[in-house]
Biopython code that builds the backbone (N, CA, C, O; Angstrom):
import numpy as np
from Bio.PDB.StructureBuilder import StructureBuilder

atoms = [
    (1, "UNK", "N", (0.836, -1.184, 0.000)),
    (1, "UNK", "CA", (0.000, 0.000, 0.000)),
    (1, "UNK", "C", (0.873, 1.237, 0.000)),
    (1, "UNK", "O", (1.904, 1.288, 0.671)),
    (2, "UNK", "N", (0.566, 1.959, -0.550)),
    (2, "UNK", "CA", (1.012, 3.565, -0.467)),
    (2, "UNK", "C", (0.311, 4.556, -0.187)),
    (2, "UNK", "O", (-0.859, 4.574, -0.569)),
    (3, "UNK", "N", (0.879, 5.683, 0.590)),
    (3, "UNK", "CA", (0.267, 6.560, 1.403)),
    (3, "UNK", "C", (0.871, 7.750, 0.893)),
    (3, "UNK", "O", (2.079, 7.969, 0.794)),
    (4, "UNK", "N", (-0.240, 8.628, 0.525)),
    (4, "UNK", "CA", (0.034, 10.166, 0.499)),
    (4, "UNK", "C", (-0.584, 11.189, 1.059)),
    (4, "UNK", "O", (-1.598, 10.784, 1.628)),
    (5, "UNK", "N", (-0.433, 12.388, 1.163)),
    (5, "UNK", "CA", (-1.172, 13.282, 1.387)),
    (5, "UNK", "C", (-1.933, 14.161, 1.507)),
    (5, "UNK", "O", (-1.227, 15.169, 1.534)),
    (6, "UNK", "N", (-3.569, 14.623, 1.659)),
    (6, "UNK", "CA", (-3.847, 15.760, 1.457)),
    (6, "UNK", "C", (-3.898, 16.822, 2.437)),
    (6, "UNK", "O", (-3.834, 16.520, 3.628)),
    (7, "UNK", "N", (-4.021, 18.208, 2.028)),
    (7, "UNK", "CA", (-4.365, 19.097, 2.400)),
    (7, "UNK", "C", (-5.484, 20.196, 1.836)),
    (7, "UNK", "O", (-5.402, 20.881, 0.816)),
    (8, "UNK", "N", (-6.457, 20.153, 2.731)),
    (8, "UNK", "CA", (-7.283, 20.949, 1.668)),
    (8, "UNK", "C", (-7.899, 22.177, 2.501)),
    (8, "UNK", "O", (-8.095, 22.056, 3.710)),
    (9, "UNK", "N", (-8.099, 22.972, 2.040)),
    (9, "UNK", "CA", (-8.593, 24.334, 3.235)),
    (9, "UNK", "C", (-8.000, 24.628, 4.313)),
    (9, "UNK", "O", (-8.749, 25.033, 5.201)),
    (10, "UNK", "N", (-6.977, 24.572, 4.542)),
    (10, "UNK", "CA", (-6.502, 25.119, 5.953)),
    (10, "UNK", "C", (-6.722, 23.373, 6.724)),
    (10, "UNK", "O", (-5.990, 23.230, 7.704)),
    (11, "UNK", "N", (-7.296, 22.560, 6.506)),
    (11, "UNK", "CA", (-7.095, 21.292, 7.786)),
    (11, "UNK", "C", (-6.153, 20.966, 7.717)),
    (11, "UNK", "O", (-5.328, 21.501, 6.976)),
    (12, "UNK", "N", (-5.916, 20.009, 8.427)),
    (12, "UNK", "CA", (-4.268, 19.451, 8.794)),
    (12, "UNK", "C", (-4.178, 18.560, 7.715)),
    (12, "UNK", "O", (-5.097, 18.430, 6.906)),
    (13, "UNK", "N", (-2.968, 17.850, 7.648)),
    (13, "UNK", "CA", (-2.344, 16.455, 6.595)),
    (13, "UNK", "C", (-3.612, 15.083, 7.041)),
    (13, "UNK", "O", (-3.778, 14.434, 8.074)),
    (14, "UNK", "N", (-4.167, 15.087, 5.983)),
    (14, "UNK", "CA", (-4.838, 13.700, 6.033)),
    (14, "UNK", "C", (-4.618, 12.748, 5.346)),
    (14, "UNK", "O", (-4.937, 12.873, 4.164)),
    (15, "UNK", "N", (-4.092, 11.629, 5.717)),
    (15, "UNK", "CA", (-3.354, 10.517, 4.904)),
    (15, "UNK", "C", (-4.276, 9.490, 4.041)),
    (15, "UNK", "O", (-5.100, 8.677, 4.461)),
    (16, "UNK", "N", (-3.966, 9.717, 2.986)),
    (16, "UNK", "CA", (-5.125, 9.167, 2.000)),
    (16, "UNK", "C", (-4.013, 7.397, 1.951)),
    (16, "UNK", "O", (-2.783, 7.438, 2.003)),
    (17, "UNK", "N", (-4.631, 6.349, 1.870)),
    (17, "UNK", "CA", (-4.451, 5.380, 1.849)),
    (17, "UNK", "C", (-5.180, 4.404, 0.151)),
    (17, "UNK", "O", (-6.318, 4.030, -0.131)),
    (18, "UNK", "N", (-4.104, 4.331, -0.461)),
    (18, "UNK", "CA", (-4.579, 3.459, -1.908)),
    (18, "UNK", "C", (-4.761, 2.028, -1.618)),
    (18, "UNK", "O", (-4.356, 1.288, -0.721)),
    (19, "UNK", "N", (-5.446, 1.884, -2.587)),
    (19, "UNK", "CA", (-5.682, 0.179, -2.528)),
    (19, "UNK", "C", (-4.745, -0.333, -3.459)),
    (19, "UNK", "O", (-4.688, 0.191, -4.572)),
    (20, "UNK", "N", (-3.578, -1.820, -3.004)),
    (20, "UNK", "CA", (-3.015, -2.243, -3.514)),
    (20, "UNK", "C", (-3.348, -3.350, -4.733)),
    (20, "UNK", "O", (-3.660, -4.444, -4.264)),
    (21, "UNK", "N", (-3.347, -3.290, -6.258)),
    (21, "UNK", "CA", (-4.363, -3.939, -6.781)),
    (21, "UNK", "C", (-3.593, -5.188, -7.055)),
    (21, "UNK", "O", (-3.943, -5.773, -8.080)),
    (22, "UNK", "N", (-2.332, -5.888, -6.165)),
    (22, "UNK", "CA", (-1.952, -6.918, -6.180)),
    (22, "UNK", "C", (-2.839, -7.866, -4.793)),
    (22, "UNK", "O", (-2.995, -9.036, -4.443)),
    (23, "UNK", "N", (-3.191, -6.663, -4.410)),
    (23, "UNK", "CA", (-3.421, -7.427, -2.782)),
    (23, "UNK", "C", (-4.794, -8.371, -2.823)),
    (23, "UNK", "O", (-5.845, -8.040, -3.373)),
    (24, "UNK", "N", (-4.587, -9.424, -2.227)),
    (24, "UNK", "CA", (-5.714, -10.866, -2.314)),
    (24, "UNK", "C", (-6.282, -10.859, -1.339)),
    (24, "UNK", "O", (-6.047, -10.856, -0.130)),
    (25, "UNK", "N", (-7.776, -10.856, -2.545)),
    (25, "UNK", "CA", (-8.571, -10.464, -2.131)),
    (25, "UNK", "C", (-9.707, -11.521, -1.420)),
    (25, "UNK", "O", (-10.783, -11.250, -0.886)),
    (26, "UNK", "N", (-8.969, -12.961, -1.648)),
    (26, "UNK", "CA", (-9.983, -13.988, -2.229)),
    (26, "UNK", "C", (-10.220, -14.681, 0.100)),
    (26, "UNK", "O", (-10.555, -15.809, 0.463)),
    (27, "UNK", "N", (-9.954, -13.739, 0.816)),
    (27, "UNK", "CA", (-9.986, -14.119, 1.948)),
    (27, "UNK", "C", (-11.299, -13.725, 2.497)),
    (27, "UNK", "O", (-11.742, -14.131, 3.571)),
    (28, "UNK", "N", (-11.946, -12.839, 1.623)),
    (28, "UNK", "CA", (-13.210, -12.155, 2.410)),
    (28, "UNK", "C", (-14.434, -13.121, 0.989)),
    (28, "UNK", "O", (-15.576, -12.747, 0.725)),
    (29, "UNK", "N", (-13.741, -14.296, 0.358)),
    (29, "UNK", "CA", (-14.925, -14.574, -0.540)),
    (29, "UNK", "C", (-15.345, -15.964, 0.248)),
    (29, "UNK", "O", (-14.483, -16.492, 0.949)),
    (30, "UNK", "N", (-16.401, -16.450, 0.165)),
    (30, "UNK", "CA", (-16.840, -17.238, 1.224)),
    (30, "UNK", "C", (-16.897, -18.817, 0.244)),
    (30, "UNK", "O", (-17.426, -19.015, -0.849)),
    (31, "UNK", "N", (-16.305, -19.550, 0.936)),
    (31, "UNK", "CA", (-15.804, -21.217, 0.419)),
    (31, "UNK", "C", (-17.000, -21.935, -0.653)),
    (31, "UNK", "O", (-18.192, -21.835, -0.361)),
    (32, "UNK", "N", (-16.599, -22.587, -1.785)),
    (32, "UNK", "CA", (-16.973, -23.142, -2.849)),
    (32, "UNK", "C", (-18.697, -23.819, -1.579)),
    (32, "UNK", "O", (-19.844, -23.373, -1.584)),
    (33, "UNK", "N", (-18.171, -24.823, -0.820)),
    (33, "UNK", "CA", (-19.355, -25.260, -0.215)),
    (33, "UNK", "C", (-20.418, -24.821, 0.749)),
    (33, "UNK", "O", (-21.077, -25.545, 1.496)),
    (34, "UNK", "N", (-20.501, -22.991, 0.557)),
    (34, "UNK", "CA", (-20.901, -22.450, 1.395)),
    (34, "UNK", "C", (-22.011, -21.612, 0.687)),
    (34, "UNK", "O", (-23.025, -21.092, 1.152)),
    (35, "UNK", "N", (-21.409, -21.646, -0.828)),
    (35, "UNK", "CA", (-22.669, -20.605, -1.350)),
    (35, "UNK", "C", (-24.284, -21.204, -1.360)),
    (35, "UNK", "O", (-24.789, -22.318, -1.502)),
    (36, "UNK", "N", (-24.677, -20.126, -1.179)),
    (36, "UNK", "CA", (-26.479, -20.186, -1.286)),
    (36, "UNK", "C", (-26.721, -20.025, 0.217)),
    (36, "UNK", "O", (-27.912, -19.953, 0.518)),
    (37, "UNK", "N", (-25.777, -19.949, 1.298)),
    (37, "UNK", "CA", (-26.171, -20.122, 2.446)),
    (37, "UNK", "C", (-27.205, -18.954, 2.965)),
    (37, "UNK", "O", (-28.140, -19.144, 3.743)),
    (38, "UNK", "N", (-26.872, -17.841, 2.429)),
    (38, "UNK", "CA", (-27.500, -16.533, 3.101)),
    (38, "UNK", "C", (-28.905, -16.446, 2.205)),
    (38, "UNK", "O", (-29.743, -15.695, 2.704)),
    (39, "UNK", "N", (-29.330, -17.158, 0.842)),
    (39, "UNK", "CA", (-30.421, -17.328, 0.231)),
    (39, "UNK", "C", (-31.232, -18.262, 1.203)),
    (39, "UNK", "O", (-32.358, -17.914, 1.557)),
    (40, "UNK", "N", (-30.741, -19.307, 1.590)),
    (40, "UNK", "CA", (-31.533, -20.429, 2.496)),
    (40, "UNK", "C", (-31.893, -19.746, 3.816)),
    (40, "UNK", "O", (-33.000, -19.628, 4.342)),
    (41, "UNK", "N", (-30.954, -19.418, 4.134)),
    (41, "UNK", "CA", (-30.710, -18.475, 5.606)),
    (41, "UNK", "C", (-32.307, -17.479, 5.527)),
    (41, "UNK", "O", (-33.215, -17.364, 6.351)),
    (42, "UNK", "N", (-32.155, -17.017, 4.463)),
    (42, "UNK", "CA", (-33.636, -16.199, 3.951)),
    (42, "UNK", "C", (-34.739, -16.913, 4.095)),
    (42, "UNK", "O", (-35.654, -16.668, 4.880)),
    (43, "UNK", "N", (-34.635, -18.205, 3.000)),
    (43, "UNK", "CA", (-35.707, -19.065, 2.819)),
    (43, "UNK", "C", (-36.743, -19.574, 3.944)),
    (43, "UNK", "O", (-37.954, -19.758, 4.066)),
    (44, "UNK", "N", (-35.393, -19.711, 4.799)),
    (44, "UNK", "CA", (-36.312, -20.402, 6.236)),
    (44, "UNK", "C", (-36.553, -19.416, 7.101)),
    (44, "UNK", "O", (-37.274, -19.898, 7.975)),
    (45, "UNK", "N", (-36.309, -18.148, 7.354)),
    (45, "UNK", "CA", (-36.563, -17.272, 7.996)),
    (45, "UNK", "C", (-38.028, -16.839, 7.734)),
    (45, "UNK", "O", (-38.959, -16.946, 8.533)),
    (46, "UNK", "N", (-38.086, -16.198, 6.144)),
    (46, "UNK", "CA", (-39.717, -16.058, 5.436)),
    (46, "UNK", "C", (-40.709, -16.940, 5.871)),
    (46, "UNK", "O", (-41.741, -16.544, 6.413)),
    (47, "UNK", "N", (-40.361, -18.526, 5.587)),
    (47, "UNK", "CA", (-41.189, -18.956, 5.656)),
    (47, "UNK", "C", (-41.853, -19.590, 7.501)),
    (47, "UNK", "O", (-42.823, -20.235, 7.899)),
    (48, "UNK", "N", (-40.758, -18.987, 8.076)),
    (48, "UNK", "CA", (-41.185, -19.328, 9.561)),
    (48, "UNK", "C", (-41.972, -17.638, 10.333)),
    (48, "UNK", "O", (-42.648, -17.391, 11.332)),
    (49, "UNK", "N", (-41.372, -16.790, 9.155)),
    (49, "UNK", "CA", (-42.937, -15.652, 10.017)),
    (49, "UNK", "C", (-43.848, -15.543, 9.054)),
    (49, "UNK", "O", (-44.511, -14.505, 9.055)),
    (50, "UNK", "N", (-44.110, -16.535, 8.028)),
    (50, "UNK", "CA", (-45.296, -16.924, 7.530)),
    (50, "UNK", "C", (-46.136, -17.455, 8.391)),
    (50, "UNK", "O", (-47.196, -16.986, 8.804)),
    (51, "UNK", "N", (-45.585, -18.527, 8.665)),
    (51, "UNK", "CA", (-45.916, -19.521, 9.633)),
    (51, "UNK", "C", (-46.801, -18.737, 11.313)),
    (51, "UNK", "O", (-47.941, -18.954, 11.722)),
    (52, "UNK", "N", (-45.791, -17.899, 11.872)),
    (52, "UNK", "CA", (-45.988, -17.200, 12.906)),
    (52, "UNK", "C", (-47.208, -16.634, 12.640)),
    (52, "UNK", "O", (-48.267, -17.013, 13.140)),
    (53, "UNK", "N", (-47.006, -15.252, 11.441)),
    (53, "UNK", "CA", (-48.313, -14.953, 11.228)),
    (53, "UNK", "C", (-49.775, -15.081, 11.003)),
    (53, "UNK", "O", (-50.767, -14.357, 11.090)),
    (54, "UNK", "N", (-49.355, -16.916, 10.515)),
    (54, "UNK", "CA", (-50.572, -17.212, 10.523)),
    (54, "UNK", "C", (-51.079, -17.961, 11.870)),
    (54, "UNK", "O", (-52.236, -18.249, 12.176)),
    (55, "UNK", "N", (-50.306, -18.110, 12.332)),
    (55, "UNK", "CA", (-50.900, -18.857, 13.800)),
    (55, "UNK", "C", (-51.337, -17.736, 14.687)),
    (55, "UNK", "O", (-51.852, -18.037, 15.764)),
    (56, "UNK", "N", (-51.130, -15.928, 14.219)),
    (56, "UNK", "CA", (-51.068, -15.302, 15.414)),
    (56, "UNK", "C", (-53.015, -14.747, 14.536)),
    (56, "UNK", "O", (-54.059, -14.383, 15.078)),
    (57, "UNK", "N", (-52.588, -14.994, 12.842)),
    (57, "UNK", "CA", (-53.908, -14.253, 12.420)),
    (57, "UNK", "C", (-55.507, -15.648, 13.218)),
    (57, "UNK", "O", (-56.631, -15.387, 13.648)),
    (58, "UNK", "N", (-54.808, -16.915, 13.066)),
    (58, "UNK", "CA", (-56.009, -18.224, 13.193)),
    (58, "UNK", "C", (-55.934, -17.875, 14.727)),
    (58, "UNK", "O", (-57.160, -17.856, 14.833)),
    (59, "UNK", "N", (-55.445, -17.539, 16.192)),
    (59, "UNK", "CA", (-56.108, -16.755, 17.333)),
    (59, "UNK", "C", (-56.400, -15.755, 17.604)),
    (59, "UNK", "O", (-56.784, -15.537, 18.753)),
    (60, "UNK", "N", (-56.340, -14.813, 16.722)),
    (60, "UNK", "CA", (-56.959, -13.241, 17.123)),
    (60, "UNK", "C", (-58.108, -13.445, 16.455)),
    (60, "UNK", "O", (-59.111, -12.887, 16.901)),
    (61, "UNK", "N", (-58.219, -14.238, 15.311)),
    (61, "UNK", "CA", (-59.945, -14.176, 14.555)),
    (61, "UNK", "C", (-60.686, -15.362, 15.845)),
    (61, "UNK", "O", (-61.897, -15.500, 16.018)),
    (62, "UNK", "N", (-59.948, -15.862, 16.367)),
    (62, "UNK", "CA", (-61.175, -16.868, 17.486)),
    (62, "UNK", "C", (-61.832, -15.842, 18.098)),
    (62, "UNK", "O", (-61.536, -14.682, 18.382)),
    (63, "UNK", "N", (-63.049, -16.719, 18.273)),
    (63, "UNK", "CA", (-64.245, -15.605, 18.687)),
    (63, "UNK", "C", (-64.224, -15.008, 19.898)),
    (63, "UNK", "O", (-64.647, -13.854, 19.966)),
    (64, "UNK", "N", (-63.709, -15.697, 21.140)),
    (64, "UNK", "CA", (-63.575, -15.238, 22.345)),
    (64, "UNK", "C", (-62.107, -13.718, 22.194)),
    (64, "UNK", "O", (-62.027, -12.650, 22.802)),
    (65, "UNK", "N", (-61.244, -14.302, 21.178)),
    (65, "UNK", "CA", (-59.731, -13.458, 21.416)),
    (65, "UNK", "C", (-60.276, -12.435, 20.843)),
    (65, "UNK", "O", (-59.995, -11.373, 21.398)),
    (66, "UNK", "N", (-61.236, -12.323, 19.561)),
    (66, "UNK", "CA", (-61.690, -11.039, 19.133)),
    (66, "UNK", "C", (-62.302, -10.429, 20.267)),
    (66, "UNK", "O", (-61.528, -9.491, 20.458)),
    (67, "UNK", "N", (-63.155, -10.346, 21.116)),
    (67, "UNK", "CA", (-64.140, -9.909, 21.567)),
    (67, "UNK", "C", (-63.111, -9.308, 22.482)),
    (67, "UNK", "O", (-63.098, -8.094, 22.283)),
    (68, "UNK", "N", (-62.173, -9.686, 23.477)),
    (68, "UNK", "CA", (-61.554, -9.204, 24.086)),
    (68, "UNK", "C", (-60.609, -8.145, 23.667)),
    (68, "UNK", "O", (-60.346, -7.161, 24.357)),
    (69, "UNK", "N", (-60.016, -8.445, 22.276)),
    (69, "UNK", "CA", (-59.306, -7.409, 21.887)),
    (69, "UNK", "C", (-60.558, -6.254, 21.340)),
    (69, "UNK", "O", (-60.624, -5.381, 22.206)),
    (70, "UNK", "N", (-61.011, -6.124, 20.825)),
    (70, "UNK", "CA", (-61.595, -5.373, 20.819)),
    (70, "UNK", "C", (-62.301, -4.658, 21.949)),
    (70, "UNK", "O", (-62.322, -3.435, 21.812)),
    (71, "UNK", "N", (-62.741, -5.021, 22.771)),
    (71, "UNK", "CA", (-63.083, -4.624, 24.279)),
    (71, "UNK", "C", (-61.756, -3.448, 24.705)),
    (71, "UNK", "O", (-61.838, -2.302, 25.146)),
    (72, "UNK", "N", (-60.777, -4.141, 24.421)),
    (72, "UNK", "CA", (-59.235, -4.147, 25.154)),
    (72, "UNK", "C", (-59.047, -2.564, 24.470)),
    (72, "UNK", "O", (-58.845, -1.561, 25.155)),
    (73, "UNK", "N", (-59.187, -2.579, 22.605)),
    (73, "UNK", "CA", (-59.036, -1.258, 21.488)),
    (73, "UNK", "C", (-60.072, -0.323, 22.417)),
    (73, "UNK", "O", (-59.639, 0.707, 22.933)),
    (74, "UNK", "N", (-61.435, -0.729, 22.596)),
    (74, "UNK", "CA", (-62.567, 0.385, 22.527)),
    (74, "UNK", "C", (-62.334, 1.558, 24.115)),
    (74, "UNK", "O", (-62.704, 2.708, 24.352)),
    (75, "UNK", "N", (-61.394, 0.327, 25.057)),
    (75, "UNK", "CA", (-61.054, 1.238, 26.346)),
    (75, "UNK", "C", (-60.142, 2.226, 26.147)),
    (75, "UNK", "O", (-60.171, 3.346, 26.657)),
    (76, "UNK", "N", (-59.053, 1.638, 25.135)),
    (76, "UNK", "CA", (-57.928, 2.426, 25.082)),
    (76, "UNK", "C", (-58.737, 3.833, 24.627)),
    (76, "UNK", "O", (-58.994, 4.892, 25.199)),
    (77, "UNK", "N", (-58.965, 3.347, 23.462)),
    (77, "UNK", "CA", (-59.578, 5.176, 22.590)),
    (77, "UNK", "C", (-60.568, 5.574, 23.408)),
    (77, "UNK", "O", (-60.889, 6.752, 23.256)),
    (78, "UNK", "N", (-61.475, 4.636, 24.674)),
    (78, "UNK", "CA", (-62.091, 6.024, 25.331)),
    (78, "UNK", "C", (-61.749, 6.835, 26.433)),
    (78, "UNK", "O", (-62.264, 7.847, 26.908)),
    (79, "UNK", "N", (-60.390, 5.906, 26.844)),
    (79, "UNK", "CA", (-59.372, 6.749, 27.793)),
    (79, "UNK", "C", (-58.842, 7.738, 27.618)),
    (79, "UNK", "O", (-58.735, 8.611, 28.479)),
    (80, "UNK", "N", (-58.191, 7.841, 25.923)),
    (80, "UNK", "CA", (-57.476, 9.142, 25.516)),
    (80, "UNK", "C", (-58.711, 9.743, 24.440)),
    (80, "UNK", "O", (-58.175, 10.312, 23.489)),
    (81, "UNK", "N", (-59.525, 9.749, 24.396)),
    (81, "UNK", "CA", (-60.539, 10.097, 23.968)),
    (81, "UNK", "C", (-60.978, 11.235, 24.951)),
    (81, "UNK", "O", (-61.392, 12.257, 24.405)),
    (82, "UNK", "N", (-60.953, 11.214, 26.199)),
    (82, "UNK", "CA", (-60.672, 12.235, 27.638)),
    (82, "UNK", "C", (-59.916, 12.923, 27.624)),
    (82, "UNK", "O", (-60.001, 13.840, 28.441)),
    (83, "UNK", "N", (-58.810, 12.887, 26.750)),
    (83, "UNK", "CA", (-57.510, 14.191, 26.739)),
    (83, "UNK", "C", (-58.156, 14.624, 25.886)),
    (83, "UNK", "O", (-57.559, 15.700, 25.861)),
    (84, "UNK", "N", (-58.964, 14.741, 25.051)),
    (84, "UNK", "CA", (-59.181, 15.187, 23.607)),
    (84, "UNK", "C", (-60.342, 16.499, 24.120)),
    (84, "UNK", "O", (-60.367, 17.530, 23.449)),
    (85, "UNK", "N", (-61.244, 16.354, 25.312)),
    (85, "UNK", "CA", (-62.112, 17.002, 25.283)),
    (85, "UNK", "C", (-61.446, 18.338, 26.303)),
    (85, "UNK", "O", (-62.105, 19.377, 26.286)),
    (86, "UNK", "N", (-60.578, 18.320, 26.893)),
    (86, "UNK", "CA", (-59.580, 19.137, 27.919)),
    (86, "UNK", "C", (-59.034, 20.236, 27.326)),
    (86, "UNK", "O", (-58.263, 20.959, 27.957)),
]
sb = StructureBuilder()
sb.init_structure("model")
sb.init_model(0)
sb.init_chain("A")
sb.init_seg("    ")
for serial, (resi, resn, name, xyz) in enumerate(atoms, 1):
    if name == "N":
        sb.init_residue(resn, " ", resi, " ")
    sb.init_atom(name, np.array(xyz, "f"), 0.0, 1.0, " ", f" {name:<3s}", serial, name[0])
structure = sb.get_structure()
């Protein structure tokens, strides 16, 4: 690598640093038996808050969990529904 200098406006020496285009690079590339990992890594992630979501949408539509959440919504907004008239 080689290092030079700038100066620009009155700041001090700031050492600009080049990239050496001999320098190997092949340490940050990830091993022949490794590719696709971060696609899969994806794959199963998606399809497990698919999954989540639908287990969280099949108990909030049950009839008892609705009624409560909604009970639960209609207190909130008539609590701050009271700051509103102040």
């Amino acid at each position: 690598m080689t290092e030079n200098s700038i100066a620009t406006m009155g700041d001090p020496v700031v050492p600009v640093v080049e990239a050496d285009p001999a320098a190997d690079d092949t340490a940050l590339a990830p091993a022949p038996d490794e590719r696709g990992m971060v696609s899969a890594e994806w794959a199963v992630g998606i399809i497990a808050a698919v999954a989540i979501a639908g287990v969280l949408l099949a108990i909030i539509t049950n009839g008892q969990v609705e009624q409560v959440l909604l009970k639960f919504i209609l207190m909130v907004i008539h609590s701050f529904s009271g700051f509103l008239n102040k």
